[in-house]
C-alpha positions in Angstrom: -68.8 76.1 42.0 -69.8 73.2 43.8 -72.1 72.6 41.3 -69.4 72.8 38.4 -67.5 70.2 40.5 -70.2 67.7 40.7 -70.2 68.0 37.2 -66.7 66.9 36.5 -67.2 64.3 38.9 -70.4 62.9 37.2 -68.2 63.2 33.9 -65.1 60.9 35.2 -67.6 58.6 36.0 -69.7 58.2 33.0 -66.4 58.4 30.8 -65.9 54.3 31.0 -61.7 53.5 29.5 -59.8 55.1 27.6 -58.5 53.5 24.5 -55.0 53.1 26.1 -56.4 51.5 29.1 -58.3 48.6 26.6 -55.1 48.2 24.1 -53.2 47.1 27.5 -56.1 45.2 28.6 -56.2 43.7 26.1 -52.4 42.5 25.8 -52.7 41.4 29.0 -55.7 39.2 28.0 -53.7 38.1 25.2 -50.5 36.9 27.4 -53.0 34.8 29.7 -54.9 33.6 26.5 -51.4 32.1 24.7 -49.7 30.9 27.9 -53.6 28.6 28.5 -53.0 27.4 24.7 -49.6 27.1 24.7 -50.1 24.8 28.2 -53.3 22.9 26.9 -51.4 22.2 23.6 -48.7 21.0 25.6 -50.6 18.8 28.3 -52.2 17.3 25.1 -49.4 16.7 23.0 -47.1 14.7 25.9 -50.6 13.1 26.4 -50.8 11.8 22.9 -47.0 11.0 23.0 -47.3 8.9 26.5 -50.6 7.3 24.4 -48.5 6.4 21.1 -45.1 5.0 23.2 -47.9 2.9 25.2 -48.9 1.6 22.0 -45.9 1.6 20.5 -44.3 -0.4 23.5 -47.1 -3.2 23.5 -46.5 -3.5 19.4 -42.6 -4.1 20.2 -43.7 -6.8 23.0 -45.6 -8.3 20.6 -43.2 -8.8 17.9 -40.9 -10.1 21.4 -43.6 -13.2 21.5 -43.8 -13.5 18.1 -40.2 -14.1 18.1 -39.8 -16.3 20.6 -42.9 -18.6 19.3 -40.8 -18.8 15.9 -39.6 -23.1 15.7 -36.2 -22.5 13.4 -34.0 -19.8 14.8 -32.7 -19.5 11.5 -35.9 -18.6 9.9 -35.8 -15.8 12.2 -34.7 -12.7 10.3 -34.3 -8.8 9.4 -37.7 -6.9 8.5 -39.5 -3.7 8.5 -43.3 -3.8 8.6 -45.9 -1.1 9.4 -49.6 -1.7 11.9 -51.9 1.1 11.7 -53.8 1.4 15.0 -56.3 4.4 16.1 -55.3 6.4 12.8 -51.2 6.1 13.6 -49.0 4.2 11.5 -46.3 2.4 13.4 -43.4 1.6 11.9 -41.6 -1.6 13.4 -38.3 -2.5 12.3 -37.0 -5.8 13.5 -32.7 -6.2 13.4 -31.4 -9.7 14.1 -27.7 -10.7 14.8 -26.1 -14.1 15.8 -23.8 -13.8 18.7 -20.8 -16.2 18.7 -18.9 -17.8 21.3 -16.2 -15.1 20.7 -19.0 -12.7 22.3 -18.8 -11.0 18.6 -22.4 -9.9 16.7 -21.7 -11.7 13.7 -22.7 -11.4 10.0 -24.0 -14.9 8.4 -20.7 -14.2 5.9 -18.2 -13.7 8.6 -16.4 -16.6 10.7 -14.4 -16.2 14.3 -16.5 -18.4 16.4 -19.5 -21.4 17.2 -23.1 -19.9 17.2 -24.7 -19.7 20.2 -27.7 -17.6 20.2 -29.6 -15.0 18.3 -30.0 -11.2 19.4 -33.3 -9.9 18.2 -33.7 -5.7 18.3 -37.2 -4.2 18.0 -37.7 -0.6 17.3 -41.2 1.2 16.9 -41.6 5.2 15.3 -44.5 6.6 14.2 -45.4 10.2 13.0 -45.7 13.1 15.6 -42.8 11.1 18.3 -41.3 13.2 20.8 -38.2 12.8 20.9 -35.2 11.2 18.5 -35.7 7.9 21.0 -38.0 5.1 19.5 -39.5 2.7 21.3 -37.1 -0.1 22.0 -37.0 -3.9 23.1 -34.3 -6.4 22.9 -34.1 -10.2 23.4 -31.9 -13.3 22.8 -33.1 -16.4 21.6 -31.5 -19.7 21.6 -31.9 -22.2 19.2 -34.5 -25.1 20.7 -31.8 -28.1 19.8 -28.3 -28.0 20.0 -26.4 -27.0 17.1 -22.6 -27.1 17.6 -20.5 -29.6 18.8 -16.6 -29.2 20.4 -15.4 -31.5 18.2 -17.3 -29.7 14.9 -17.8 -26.7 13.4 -19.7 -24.3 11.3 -19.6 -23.2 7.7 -21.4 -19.3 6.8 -22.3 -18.2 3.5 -23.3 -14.8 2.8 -24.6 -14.0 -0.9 -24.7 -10.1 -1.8 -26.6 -8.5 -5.1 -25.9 -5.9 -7.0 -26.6 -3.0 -4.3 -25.1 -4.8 -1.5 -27.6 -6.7 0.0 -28.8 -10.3 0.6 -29.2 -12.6 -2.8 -31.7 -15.1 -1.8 -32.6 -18.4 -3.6 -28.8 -19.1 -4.1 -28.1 -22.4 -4.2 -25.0 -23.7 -2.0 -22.8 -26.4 -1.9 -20.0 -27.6 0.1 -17.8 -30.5 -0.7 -14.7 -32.0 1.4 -11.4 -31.8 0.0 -9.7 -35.0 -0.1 -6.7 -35.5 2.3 -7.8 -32.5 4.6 -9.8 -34.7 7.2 -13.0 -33.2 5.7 -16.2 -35.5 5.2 -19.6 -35.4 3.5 -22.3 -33.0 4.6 -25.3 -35.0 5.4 -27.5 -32.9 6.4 -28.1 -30.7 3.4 -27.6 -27.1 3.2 -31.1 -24.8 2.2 -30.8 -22.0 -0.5 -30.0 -18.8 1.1 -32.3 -17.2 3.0 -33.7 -13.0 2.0 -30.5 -11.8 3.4 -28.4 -14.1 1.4 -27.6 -16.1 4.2 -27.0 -19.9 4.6 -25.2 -22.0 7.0 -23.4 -25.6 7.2 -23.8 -27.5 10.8 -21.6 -29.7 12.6 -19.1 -29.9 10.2 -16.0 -32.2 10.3 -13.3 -30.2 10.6 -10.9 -30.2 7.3 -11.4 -28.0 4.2 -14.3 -28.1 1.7 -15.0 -26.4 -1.4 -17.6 -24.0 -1.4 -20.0 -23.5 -4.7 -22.9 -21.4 -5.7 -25.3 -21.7 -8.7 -28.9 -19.7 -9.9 -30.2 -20.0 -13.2 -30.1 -16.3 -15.1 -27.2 -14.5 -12.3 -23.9 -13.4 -12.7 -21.0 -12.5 -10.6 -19.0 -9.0 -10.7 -16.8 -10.4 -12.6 -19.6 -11.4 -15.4 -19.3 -15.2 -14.5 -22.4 -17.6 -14.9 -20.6 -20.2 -12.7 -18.5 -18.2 -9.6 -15.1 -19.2 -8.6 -15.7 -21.4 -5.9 -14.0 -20.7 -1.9 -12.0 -23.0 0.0 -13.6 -23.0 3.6 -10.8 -24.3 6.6 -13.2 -25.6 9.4 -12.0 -26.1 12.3 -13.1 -28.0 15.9 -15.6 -25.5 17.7 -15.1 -23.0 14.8 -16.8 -21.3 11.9 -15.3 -20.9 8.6 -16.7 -18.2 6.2 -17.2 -17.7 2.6 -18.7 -14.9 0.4 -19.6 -14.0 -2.9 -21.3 -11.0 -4.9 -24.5 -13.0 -7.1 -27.3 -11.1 -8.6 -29.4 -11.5 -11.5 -28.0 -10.5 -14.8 -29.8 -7.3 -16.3 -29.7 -7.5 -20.3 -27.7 -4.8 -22.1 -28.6 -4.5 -26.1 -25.6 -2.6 -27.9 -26.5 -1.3 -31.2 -23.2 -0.9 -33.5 -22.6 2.4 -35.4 -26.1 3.9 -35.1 -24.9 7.1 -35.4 -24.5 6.2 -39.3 -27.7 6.4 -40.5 -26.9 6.8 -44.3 -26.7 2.9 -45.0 -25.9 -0.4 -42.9 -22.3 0.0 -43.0 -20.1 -3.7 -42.1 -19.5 -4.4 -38.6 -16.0 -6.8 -37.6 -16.4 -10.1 -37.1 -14.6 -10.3 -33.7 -15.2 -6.8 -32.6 -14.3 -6.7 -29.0 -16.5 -4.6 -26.9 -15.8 -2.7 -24.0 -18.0 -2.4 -21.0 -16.9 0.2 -18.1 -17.8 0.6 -14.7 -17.2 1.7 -11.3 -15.5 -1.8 -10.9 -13.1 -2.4 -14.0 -13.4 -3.4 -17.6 -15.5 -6.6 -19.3 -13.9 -7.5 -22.2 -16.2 -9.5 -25.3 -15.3 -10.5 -28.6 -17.6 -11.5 -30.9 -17.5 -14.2 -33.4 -19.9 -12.9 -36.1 -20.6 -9.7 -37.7 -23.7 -8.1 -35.8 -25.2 -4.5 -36.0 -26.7 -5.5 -32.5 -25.9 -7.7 -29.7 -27.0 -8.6 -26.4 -24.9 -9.2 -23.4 -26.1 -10.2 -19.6 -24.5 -8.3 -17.0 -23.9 -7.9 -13.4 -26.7 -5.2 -12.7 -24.4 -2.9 -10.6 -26.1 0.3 -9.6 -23.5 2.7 -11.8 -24.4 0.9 -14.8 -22.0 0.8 -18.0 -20.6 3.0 -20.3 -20.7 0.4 -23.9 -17.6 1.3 -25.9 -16.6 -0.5 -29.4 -13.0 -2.3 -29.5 -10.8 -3.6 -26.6 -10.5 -0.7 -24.3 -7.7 -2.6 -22.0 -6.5 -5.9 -21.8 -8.4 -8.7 -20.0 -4.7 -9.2 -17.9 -3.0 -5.8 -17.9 -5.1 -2.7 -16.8 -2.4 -0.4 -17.7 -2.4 -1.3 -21.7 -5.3 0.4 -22.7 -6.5 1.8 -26.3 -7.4 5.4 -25.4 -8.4 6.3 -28.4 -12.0 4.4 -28.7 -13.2 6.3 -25.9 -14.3 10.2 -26.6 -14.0 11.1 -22.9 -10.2 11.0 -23.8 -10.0 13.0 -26.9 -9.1 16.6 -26.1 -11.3 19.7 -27.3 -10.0 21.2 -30.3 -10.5 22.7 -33.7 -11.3 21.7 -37.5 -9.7 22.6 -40.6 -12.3 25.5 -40.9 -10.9 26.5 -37.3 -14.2 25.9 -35.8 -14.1 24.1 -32.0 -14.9 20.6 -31.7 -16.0 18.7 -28.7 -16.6 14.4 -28.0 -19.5 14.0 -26.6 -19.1 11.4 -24.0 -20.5 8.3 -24.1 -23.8 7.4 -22.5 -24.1 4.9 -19.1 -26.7 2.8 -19.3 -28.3 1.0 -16.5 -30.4 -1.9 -16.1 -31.7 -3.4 -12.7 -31.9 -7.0 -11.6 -33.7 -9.4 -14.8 -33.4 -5.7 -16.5 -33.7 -4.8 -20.2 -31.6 -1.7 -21.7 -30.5 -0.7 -25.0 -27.9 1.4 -26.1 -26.8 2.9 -29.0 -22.6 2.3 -29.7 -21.6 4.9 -31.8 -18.5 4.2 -34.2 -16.6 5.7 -37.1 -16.7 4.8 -41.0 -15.0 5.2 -44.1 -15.4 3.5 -47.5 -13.2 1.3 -48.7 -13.5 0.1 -52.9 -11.2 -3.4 -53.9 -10.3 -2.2 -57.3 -8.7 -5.9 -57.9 -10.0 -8.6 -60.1 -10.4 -11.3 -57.3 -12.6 -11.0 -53.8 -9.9 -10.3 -51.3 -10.0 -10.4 -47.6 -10.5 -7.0 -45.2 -9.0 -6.0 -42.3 -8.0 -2.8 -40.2 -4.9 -2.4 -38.5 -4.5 0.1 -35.4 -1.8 2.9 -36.1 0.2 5.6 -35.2 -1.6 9.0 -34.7 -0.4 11.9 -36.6 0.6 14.2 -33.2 -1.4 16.8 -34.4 -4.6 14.8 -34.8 -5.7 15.1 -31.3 -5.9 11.1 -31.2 -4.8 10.4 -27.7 -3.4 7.0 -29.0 -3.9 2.9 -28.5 -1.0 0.9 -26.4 -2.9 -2.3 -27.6 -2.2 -3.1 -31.4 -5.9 -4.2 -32.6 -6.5 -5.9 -36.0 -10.1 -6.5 -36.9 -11.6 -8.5 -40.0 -14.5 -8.0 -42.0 -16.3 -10.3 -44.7 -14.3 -11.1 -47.7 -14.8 -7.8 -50.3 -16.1 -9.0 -53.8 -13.7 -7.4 -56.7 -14.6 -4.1 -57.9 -17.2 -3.8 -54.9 -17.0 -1.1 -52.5 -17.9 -1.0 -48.7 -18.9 1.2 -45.9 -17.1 -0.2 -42.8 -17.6 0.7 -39.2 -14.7 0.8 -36.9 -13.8 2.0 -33.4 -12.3 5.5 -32.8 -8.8 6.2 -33.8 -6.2 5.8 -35.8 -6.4 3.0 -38.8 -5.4 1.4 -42.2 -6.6 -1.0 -44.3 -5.2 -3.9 -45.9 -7.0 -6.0 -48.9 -5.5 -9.2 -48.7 -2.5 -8.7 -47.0 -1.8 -5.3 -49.2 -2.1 -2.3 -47.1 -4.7 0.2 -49.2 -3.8 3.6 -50.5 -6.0 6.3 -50.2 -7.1 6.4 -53.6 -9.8 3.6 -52.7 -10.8 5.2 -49.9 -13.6 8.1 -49.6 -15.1 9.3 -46.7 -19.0 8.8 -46.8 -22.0 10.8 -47.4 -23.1 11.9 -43.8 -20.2 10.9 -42.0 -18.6 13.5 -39.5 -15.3 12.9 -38.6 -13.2 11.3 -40.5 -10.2 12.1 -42.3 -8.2 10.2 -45.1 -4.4 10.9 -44.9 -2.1 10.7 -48.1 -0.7 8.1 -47.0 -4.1 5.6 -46.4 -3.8 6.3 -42.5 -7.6 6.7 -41.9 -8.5 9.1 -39.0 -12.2 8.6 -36.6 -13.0 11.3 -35.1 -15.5 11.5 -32.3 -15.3 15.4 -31.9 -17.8 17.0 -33.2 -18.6 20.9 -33.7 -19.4 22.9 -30.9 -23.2 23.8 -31.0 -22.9 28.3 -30.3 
């Protein structure tokens, strides 16, 4: 028995863990392991964060001195740059405001106050930061001479492109307004800086009339030369003045190139339309061109290019419906089958941009069966109800080169509702024929010529 005993014993003991025992162990081995990792990563990572802000810091000290070294305040101005250093890219973004006697951060556009200093902001990030908090550091500066007087003022002008911000290389002008007290600027006023910014020092108080001017720009309003301001200064004030300048972006408009069958005849004062998020530009032409180019404001929406006056130039709400297919309903054809417009394209073209655009446009054939040339025009009318033709509060009357006798021509028109008239006569539909490849249009009895946009509905 005692023998049997030993045995067990000696068994126990040579028996090492059991494979519960080592799957705990094991666990347990793991726990300590992660928490090491997870505290080494840790201890590593604030390391390399504490290196990066110390970095970071000297980098936004640096552009401090910079600033402060800079001879012309006004030369001092918004930038983002990037310094690699030990295999991190920085990012340093430097924010400039003047502050006015007012106490108000003030825009160069945007008046209520002298200047009297200039409020630099630095801000460094870089890849890997802790925290949503860059490295920050803030200074004023002062400008090294004096540059208002009590008994002066100030005039700001702020220049804006296309996408809102500064228009730089603008040239500036400001000249007194007799009568108001004003006088002369001598000290001449520098183009505007890369935030669009210029400004006009000790200033005699009285009003002057502010100009602008770049070779190949254009106001929002399509002008080559902008309206000038009137800018009131007075004593220990700054008066402000604004405008939106960019460089025109070039628009080609190709006429009826949805007609591929022949050339058909363009109007000779063909208005087009160009839409965009900010109104309508109206332009007529004076000759009869399948193409024609037009330099634009290059705002980020770009244009939608119709044929023929889409509104007045004075009178938003008189508008021709009719020439745009967004406004023609969905519907069906004779043959029942659904017809859709497709709408018409926008086009966009940046700053000193080039675009081209094809403006579609309806036709019909038109034949002078008299013995003399005669002159051509179409005259907007009336819809039939039933057409679909949402209609044109505008009457429009286009000409067209003379029309030989016995000669017949394809004409190109904007959508809606026309007739004809050969030399004053209005034509009957006899001398009219729709023609070959041409989708949409529609001769009435009674010479009223329908364009169409809709097309059928692709199953």
């Amino acid at each position: 028995m005692q023998r049997f005993h030993n045995s067990i014993s000696q068994h126990d003991r040579d028996g090492g863990l059991t494979l519960i025992e080592l799957v705990v162990a094991m666990m347990v081995f793991a726990i300590i392991t992660v928490g090491v990792a997870y505290s080494m990563a840790s201890v590593l990572a604030a390391t390399r964060d504490a290196r990066g802000r110390e970095v970071a810091a000297n980098l936004a000290a640096q552009e401090i001195d910079l600033a402060r070294s800079i001879e012309d305040v006004f030369d001092l101005l918004d930038k983002t740059k990037t310094q690699t250093v030990n295999g991190t890219v920085y990012t340093i973004s430097i924010v400039t405001d003047w502050v006015t006697a007012t106490g108000v951060a003030a825009d160069c556009g945007v008046g209520g106050g002298t200047l009297q200093y200039k409020r630099i902001n630095v801000t460094v990030t870089w890849p890997g930061k802790m925290g949503a908090t860059p490295v920050r550091a803030d200074t004023v500066l002062a400008p090294a001479s004096k540059i208002n007087d009590p008994t002066l003022g100030t005039i700001l002008v702020r220049v804006k492109n296309a996408s809102g911000t500064g228009s730089s290389n603008v040239t500036v002008t400001a000249t007194p307004v007799a009568g108001t007290g004003a006088e002369s600027i001598t000290e001449p006023i520098l183009p505007t800086d890369a935030e669009g910014c210029t400004y006009a020092l000790k200033v005699k108080p009285g009003t002057y009339t502010v100009k602008i001017s770049r070779a190949n720009s254009v106001t929002e309003k399509q002008e080559t030369l902008p309206e000038s301001q009137k800018a009131v200064v007075a004593a220990g004030a700054t008066a402000s003045a604004g405008f939106a300048f960019d460089y025109s972006g070039t628009i080609t408009a190709k006429y009826a190139a949805n007609y591929t069958a022949s050339a058909p005849r363009i109007p000779v004062d063909l208005h087009t339309s160009m839409v965009s998020t900010y109104g309508i530009y109206l332009n007529q032409a004076t000759a009869a061109a399948a193409t024609r180019t037009f330099s634009l404001h290059p705002f980020t929406g770009g244009y939608q290019v119709l044929a023929g006056k889409y509104a007045t130039a004075s009178d938003a709400t008189m508008a021709c419906a009719s020439i745009n297919p967004t406004n023609w309903p969905d519907g069906v054809n004779p043959a029942g089958t659904p017809i859709r417009a497709v709408p018409p394209v926008t086009v966009t073209t940046g700053p000193a941009g080039i675009a081209t655009v094809d403006v579609p446009m309806g036709v019909v054939t038109i034949k002078n069966s008299g013995t003399s040339s005669a002159t051509l025009r179409a005259i907007s009318a009336t819809p039939d109800p039933e057409s679909g033709d949402p209609g044109c509060d505008l009457s429009q009357a286009l000409k067209f080169a003379d029309l030989a006798a016995g000669a017949s021509a394809v004409v190109a028109l904007p959508y809606g509702t026309w007739k004809m008239q050969l030399g004053g006569s209005v034509v009957g539909s006899s001398a009219l024929s729709v023609p070959a490849t041409s989708l949409g249009t529609t001769i009435r009895p009674d010479g009223t010529v329908l364009l169409d946009p809709r097309r059928v509905v692709a199953p």
